[in-house]
C-alpha positions in Angstrom: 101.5 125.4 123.9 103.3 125.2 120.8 100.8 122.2 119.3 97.7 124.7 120.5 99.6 127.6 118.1 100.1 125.4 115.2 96.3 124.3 115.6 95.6 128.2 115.8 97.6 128.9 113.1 95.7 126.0 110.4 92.5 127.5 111.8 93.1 130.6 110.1 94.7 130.0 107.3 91.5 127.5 106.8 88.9 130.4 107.6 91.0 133.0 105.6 91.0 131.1 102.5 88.2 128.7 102.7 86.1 130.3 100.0 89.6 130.1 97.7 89.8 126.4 98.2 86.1 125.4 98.7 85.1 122.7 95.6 81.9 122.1 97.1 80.5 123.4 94.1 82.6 121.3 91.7 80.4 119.2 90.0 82.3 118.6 86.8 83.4 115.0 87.3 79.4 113.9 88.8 78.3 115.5 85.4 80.7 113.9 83.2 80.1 110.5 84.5 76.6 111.0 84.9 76.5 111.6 80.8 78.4 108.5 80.0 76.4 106.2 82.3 73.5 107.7 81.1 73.7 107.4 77.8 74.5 104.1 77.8 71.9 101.3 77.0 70.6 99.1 79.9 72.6 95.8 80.9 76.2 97.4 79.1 79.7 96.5 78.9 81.9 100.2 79.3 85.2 99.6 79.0 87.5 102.7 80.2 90.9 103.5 79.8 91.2 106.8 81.7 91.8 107.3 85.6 89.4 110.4 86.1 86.6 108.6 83.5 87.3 105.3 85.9 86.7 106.8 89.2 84.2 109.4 88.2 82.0 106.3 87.2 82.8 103.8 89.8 82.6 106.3 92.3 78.4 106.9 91.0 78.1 103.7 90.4 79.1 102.2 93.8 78.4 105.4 96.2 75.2 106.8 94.8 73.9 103.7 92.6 74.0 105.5 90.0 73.2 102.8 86.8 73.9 99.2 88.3 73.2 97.7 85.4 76.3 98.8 83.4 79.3 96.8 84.0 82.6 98.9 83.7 86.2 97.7 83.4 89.1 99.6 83.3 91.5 98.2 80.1 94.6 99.2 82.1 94.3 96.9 85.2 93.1 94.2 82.7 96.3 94.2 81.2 98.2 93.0 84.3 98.6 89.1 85.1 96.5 89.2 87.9 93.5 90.6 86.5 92.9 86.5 85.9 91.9 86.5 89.6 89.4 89.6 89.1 87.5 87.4 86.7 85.3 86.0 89.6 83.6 89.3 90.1 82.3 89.3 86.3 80.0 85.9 86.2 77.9 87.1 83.7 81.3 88.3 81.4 83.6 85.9 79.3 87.5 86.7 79.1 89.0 84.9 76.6 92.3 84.9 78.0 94.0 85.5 81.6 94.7 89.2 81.2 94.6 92.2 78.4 98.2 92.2 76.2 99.5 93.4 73.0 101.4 91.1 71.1 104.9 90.5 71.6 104.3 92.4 74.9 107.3 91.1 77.6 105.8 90.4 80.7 107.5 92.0 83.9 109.6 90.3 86.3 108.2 90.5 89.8 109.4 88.9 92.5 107.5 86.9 95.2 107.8 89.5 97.5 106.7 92.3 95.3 103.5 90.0 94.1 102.7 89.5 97.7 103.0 93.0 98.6 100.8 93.5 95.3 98.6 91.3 96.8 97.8 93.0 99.8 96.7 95.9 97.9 92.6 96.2 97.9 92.9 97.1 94.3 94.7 93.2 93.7 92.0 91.6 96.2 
């Protein structure tokens, strides 16, 4: 009884204040991303720093297809020790180096454990 109330009682709240919280309309981040892919010239390297720039464009690129042709990194995750292992999805790209770093930049101590939690990840795959 109580589990049918609660159930009840999201149902309502939902209906009451769907048009509050609807973003179905939102289409800020598809238009952003669509300018930057679009503006690009064919076969390009874009190299993005930002999270909401990032999955904005992967999102078109790998959900809608939007611009195949333009191979995006994101600098941050090439700056960590196992981006050296991401290499293999880039054949056509040449990293001079394992991974992304400053100079003078000290490297963080993670333990096997951690790394193999890390590893489990499906951003670290």
């Amino acid at each position: 009884m109580a589990g049918i109330l609660c159930l009840g009682l999201v149902a309502f709240a939902t209906g009451k204040n769907y048009s509050k919280i609807d973003q179905s309309s939102n289409v800020y981040f598809d238009n952003y991303a669509r300018s930057i892919l679009e503006s690009l010239p064919k076969e390009s390297l874009l190299i993005i720093n930002y999270d909401q720039q990032w999955t904005s464009v992967r999102y078109l690129q790998e959900c809608e297809g939007v611009r195949p042709d333009v191979t995006s990194l994101n600098l941050s995750m090439m700056s960590f020790k196992w981006w050296e292992k991401k290499h293999e999805l880039y054949p056509r790209m040449k990293f001079p180096g394992t991974h992304y770093t400053k100079p003078n930049t000290v490297t963080w101590k993670v333990s096997e454990r951690s790394e193999r939690a890390l590893m489990k990840t499906s951003i670290l795959r």
